[in-house]
C-alpha positions in Angstrom: -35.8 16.3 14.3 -38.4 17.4 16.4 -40.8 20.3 16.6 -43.1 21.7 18.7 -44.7 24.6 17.0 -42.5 24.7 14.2 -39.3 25.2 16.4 -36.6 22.5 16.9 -36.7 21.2 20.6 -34.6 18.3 20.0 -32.6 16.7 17.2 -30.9 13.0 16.6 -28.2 12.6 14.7 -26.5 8.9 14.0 -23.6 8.0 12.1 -21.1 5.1 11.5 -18.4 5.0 13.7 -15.0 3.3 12.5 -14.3 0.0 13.2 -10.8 -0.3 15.8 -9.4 -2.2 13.0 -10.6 0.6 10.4 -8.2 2.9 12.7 -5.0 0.5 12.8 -5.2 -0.5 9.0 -5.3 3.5 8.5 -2.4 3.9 10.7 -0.1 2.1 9.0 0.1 3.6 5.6 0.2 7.3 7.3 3.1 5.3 9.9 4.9 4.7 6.5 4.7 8.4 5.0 1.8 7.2 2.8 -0.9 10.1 1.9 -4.7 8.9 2.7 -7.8 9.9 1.5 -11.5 9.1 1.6 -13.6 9.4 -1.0 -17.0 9.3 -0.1 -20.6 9.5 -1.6 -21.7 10.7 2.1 -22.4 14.1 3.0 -20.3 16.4 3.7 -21.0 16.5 7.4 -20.9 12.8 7.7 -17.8 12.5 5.9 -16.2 15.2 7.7 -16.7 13.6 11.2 -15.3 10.3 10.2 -11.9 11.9 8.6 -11.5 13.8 11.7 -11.6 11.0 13.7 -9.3 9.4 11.4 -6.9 12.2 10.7 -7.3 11.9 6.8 -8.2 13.8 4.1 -11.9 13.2 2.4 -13.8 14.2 -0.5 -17.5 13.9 -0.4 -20.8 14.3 -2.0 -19.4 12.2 -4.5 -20.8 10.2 -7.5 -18.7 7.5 -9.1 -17.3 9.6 -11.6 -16.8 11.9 -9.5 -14.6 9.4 -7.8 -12.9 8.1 -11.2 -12.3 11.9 -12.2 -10.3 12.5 -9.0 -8.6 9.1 -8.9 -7.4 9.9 -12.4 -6.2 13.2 -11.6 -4.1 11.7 -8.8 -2.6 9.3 -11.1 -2.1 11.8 -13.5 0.4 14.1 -11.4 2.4 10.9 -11.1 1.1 9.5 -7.8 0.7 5.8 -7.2 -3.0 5.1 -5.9 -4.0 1.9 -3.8 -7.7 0.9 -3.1 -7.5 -0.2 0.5 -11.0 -0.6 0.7 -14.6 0.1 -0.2 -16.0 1.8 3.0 -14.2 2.4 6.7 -15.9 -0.5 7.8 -14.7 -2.9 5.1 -13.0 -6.1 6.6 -10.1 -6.0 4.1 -8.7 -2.2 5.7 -6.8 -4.4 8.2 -4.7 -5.9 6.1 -3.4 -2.3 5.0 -0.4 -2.8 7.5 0.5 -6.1 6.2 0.4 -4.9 2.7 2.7 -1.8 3.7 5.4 -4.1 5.3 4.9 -7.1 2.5 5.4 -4.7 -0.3 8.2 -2.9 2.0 9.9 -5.9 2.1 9.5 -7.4 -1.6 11.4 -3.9 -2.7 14.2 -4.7 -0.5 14.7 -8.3 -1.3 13.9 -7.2 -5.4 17.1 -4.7 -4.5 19.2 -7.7 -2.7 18.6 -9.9 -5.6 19.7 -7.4 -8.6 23.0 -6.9 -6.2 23.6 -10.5 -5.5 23.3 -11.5 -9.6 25.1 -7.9 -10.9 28.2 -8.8 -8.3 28.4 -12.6 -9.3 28.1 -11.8 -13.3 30.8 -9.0 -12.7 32.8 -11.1 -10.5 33.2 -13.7 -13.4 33.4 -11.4 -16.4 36.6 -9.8 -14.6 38.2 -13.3 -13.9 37.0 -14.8 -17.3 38.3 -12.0 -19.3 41.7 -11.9 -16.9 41.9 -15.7 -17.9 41.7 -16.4 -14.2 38.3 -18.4 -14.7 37.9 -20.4 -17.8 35.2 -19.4 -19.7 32.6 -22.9 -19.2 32.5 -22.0 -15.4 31.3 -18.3 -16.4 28.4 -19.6 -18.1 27.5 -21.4 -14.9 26.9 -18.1 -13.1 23.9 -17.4 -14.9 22.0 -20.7 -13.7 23.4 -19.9 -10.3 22.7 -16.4 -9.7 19.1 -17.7 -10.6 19.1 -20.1 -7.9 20.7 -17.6 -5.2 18.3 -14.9 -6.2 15.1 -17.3 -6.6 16.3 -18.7 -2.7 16.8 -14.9 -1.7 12.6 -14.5 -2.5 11.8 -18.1 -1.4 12.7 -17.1 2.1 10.0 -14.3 2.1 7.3 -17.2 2.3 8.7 -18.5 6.1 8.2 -15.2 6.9 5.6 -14.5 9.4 3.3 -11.4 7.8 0.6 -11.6 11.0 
């Protein structure tokens, strides 16, 4: 700031401006119908014009418990909480779209797999105890309903998470 008989004839104002890959890594979650938040020890100001810019929600003028009291009431109403970074210009923010599809993705296949080992124990249970299936070939569904549901999650490691 600068004065010229003690009135402000110019000011300069600087601030951090978010990284492109700060903006897609914030993208994703909100793309997935996941809430975002900042919380900030910056000043209000500050912290205002970098949610704006990022079209999320920020708390600021923090301390660190201040940040742990919040985080805890979050959790406390029942709300998962995810630390997708420790500032907007943090490298790891950019993985927040990969993390979104990986753990997207692990849910479904977790879902495929308790199908795919419920149907082939059913399956056999109904033929063993119809006397259609003798009973030693039953006990082999359990070794391979492991191996179809371990192959089911196998394949998630050829897939391409870039």
């Amino acid at each position: 700031m600068a004065l010229i008989d003690g009135r402000i004839v110019g000011l300069l104002a600087i601030r951090d401006e978010p990284r492109e890959y700060a903006i897609a890594g914030l993208k994703a979650p909100a793309d997935a119908g996941i809430a975002t938040i900042m919380l900030t020890g910056d000043n209000e100001w500050t912290a205002r014009a970098i949610s704006n810019s990022l079209g999320i929600a920020v708390h600021a003028s923090l301390l660190p418990e201040d940040k742990q009291r919040i985080v805890h009431e979050i959790e406390h109403n029942g709300q998962v909480m995810a630390n997708f970074g420790e500032s907007i210009n943090d490298d790891r923010i950019r993985n927040n779209a990969y993390l979104v599809e990986l753990s997207r993705t692990m849910m479904s296949n977790i879902g495929q797999n308790i199908v795919i080992a419920l149907r082939l124990m059913a399956v056999f249970l109904i033929t063993t105890v119809a006397v259609v299936t003798e009973f030693w070939r039953s006990i082999l569904v359990d070794p391979c309903a492991t191996i179809l549901v371990t192959a089911n999650a196998v394949r998630l490691l050829g897939a391409d998470w870039s």
